[in-house]
ROBA-102643 format. One record per residue (C-alpha): residue in one letter; residue number from 1; z, x, y. Coordinates in pm, whole numbers, plus 50000, padded with zeros to 5 digits. Each point is the difference from the previous one (the first is absolute). Example, Ala and Ser with C-alpha at 12.3 -4.5 7.8 and 13.67 -1.06 7.14 Angstrom:
BEGIN
 rovo gumar     Z     X     Y
    a     1 50780 51230 49550
    s     2 49934 50137 50344
***
This chain:
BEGIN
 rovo gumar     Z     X     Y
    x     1 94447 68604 70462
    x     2 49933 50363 49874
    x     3 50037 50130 49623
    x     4 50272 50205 50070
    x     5 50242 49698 50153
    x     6 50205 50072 49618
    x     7 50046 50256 49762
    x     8 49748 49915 49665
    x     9 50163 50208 49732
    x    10 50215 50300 49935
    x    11 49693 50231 49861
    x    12 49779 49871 50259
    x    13 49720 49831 49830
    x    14 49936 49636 50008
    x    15 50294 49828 49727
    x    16 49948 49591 49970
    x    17 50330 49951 49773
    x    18 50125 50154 50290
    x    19 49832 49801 50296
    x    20 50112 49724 49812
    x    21 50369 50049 50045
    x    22 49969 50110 50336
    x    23 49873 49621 50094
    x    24 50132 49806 50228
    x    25 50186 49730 49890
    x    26 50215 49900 50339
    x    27 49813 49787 50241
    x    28 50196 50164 50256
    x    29 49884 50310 49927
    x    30 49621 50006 49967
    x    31 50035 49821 50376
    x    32 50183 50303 50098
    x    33 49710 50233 49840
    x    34 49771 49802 50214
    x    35 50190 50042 50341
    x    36 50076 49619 49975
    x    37 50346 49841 50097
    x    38 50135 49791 49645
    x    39 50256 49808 50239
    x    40 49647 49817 50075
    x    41 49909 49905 49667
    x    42 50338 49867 49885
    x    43 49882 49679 49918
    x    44 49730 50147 49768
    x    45 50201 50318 49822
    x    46 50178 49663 49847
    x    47 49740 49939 49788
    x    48 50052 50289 49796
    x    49 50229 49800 49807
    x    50 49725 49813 49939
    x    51 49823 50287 49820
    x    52 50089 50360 50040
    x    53 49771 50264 50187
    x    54 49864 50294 49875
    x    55 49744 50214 50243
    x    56 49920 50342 49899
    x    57 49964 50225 50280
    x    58 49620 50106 49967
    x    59 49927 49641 50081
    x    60 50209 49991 50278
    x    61 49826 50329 50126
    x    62 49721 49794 50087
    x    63 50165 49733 50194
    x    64 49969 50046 50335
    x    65 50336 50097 50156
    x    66 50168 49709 50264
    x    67 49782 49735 49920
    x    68 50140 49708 49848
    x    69 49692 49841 49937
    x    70 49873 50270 49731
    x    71 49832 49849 49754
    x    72 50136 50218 49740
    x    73 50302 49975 50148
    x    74 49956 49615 49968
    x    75 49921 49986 49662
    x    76 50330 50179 49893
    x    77 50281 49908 50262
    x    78 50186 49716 49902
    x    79 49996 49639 50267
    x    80 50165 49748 50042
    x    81 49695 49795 49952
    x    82 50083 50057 49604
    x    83 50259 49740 50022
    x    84 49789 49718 50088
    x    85 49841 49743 49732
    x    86 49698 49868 50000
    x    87 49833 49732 49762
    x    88 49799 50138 49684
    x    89 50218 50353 50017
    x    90 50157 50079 49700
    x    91 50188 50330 49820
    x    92 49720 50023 49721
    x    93 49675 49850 50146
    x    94 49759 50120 49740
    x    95 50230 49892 49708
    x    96 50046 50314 49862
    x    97 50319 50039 49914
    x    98 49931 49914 49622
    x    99 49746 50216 49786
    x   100 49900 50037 49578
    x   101 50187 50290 50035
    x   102 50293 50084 50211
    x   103 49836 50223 50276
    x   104 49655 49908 49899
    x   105 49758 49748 50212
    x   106 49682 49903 49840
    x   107 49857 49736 50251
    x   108 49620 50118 49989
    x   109 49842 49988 49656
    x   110 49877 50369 49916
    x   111 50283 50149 50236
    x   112 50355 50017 49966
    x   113 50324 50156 50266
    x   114 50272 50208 49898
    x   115 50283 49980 50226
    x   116 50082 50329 49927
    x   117 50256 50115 50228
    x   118 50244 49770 50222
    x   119 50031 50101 50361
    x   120 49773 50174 50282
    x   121 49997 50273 50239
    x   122 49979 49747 50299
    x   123 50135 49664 49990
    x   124 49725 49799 50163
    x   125 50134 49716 50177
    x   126 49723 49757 49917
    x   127 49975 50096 49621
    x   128 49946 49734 49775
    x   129 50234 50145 49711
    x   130 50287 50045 50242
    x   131 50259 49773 49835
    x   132 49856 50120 49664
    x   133 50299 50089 49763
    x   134 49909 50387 49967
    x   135 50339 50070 49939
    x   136 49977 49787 49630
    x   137 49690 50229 49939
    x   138 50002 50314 49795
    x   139 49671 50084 49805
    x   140 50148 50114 49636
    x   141 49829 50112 49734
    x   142 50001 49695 49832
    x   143 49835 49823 50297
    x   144 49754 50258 49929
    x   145 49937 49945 49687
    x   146 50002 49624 50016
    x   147 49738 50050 50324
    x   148 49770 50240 49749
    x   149 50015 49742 49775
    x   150 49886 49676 50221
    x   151 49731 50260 50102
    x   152 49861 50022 49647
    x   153 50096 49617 49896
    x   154 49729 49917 50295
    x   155 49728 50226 49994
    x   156 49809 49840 50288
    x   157 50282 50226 50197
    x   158 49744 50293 50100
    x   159 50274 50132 50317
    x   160 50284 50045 50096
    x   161 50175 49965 50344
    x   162 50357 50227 50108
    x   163 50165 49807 50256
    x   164 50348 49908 50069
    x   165 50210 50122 50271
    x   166 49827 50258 50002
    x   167 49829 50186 49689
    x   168 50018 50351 50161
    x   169 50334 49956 50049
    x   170 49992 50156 49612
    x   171 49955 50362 49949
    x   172 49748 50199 49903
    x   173 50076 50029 49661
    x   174 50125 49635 49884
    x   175 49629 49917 50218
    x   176 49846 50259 49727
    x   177 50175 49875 49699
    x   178 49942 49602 50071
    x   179 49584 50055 50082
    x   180 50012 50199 49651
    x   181 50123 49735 49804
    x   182 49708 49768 50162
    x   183 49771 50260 49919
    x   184 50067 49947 49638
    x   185 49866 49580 50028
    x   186 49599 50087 50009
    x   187 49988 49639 50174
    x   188 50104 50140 50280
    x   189 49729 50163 50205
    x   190 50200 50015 50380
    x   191 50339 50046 50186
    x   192 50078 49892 50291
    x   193 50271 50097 50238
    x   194 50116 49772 50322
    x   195 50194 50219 50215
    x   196 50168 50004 50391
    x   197 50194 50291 49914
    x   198 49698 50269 50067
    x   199 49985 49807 50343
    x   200 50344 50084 50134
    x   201 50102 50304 49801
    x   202 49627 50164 49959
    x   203 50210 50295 49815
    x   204 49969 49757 49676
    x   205 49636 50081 49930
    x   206 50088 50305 49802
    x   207 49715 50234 49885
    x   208 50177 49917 49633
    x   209 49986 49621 50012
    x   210 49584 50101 50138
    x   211 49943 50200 49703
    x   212 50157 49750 49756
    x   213 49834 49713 50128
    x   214 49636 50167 50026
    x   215 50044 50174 49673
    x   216 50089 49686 49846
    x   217 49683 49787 49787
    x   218 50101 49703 50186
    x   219 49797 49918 50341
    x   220 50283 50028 50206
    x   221 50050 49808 50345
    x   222 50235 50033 50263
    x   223 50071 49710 50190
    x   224 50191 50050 50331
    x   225 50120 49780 50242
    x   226 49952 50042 50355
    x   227 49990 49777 50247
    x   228 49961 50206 50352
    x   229 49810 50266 50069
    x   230 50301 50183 50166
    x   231 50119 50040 49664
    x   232 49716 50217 49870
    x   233 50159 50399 50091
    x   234 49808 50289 49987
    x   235 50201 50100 49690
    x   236 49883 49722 49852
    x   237 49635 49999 50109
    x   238 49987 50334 49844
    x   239 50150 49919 49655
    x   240 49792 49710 49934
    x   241 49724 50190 50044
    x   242 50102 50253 49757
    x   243 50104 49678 49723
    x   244 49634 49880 50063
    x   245 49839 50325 49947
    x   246 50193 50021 49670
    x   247 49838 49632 49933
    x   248 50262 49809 50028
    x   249 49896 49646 50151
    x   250 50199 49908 50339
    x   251 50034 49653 50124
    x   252 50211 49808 50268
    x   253 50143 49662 50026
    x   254 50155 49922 50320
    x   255 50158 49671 50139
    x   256 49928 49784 50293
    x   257 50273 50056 50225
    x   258 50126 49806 50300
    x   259 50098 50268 50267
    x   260 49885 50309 49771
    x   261 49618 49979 49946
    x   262 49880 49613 50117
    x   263 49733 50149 50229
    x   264 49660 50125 49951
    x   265 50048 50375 50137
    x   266 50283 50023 49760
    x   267 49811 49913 49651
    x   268 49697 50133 50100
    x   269 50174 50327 50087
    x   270 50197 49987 49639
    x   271 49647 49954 49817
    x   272 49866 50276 50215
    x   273 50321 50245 49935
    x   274 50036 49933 49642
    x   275 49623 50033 49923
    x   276 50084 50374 50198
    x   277 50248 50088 49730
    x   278 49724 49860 49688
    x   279 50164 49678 49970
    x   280 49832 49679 49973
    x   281 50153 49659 50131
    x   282 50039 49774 49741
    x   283 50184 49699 50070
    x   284 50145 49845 50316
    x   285 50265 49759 49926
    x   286 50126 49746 50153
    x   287 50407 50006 50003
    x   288 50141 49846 49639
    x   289 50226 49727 50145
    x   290 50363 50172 49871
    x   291 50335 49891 50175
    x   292 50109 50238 50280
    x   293 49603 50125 50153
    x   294 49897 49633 50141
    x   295 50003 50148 50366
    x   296 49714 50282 49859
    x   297 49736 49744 49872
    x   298 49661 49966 50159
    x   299 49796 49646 50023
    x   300 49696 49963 49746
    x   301 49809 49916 50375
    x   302 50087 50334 50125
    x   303 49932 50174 49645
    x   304 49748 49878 49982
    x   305 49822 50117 50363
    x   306 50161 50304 49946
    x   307 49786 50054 49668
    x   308 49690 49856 50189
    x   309 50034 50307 50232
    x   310 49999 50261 49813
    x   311 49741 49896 49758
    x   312 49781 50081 50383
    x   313 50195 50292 50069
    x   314 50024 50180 49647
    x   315 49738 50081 49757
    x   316 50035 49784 49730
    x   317 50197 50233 49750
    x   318 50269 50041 50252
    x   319 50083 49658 50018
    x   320 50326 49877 49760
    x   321 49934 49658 49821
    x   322 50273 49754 50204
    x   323 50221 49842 49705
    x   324 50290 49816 49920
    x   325 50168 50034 49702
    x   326 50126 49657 49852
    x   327 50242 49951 49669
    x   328 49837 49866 49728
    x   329 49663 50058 50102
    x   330 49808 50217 49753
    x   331 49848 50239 50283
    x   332 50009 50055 50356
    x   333 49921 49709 50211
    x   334 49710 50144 50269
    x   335 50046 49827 50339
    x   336 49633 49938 50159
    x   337 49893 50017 50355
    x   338 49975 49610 49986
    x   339 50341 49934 49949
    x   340 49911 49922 49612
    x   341 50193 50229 49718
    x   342 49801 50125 49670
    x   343 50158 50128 49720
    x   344 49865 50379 50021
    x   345 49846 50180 49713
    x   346 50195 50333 50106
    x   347 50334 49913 49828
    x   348 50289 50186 50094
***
């Protein structure tokens, strides 16, 4: 689809707040966007109910227009194949839901997440947090000040992790005034971001959140999640380089994928494309086993092939460790070529 398929903003430069609004939140109508007939997908626009859509229209830019097998398109559009069960699935599979702090994880011993901000820009269909009660969540300054506190109560804490939702769903200048107060604990020597919003609103990466970020004493990492290379836009390509020239560190995580990126040409490509745009893969994971995304999940046999490949396809840098992530366990759980899993030393 071409960049001028919608209007951005009224002054004509790139606006996320405003890309944000304009998302589509109707199954009906992204299909429309994409020259595709809803009355065919009534039994999946259903399970919206389920959990709601949101697809920013950058991301649907790169979908490819009448095919209904787009695996961006896939990843986004809600099926029917959410209402199925299926043994070991549950709403909070990595136990999460209960922290030392309200909004803040601390699962990994020198690392801790801040559920900073409730909500995305896309609404993922396989996400593991998607019956997560973001609407009970609002980050006050009190939970701030209880969170500094934990910090400096356990000083093996060295970083610290802005998830949620999605962290850059927060302005610039709440972003500016929350690293400052974690600038202040000397413990603290890096800050790290885990983000999807740069992915389908590129916009986001503003050349103030760059400068306060690469200005800042802490080592500061982006970590992005992408899981096709179809996702990676020129607009993007192009900022990331800029973030990395200003020294900030770029990662990816992606997940396996049934029907999005379950082949060899497709991960190979994604290493290939983000490694274009200065991003290193990081972690491939397999799916976390939440209620609803059963009908996305990938067999450790097949993950484990798959992993096999590119490790003779790829140099070795541009190959993501394959992981699960399991509750309770006090770091990711690496899943070997032989079928055997080892905790991994790269936690989180």
């Amino acid at each position: 689809m071409s960049e001028s398929a919608y209007p951005i903003s009224l002054n004509d430069r790139p606006d996320w707040q405003f890309e944000l609004k304009q998302a589509y939140t109707r199954p009906e109508d992204l299909l429309r966007a994409l020259g595709l007939e809803p009355s065919l997908f009534l039994g999946d626009i259903k399970a919206r109910k389920l959990f709601s859509m949101r697809v920013p229209r950058p991301f649907v830019e790169q979908m490819k227009a009448g095919d209904s097998n787009d695996p961006l398109l896939r990843q986004v559009l809600p099926l029917r194949n959410e209402f199925d069960s299926a043994p070991g699935y549950s709403t909070d599979p990595l136990q999460e839901q209960q922290g030392p702090v309200e909004g803040l994880l601390h699962k990994y011993k020198s690392r801790v997440l801040l559920i900073l901000q409730g909500g995305c820009a896309v609404n993922c269909r396989y996400c593991f947090r998607r019956h997560f009660p973001y609407d009970e969540l609002t980050f006050s300054k009190r939970q701030l000040s209880d969170t500094l506190n934990y910090i400096k109560d356990n000083p093996e804490i060295n970083e610290v992790i802005l998830s949620g939702g999605d962290p850059l769903m927060a302005n610039d200048k709440r972003l500016k005034d929350l690293i400052k107060e974690f600038e202040l604990l000397p413990q603290l020597i890096r800050l790290r971001i885990h983000s999807r919003l740069p992915v389908v609103i590129p916009s986001r990466l503003t050349s103030e959140l760059k400068d306060l970020l690469s200005k800042s004493r802490f080592k500061s990492v982006l970590v992005l999640h992408v899981n096709h290379a179809n996702e990676v836009s020129e607009t993007l390509t192009r900022t990331l380089k800029e973030w990395h020239h200003a020294g900030i560190h770029l990662l990816n995580q992606s997940v396996l994928l049934n029907g999005v990126n379950d082949n060899i040409e497709a991960l190979t490509q994604l290493s290939e494309k983000l490694f274009d745009a200065s991003v290193l893969p990081y972690y491939l994971h397999q799916l976390d086993k939440v209620e609803g995304a059963s009908h996305f999940a990938v067999g450790d046999d097949k993950a484990q092939t798959l992993w096999q490949q590119m490790t003779y396809e790829l140099p070795g840098f541009l190959v993501p460790r394959l992981v699960r992530e399991q509750a309770g366990e006090l770091s990711k759980t690496a899943i070997m070529p032989d079928g055997t899993n080892e905790s991994t030393k790269d936690k989180l």
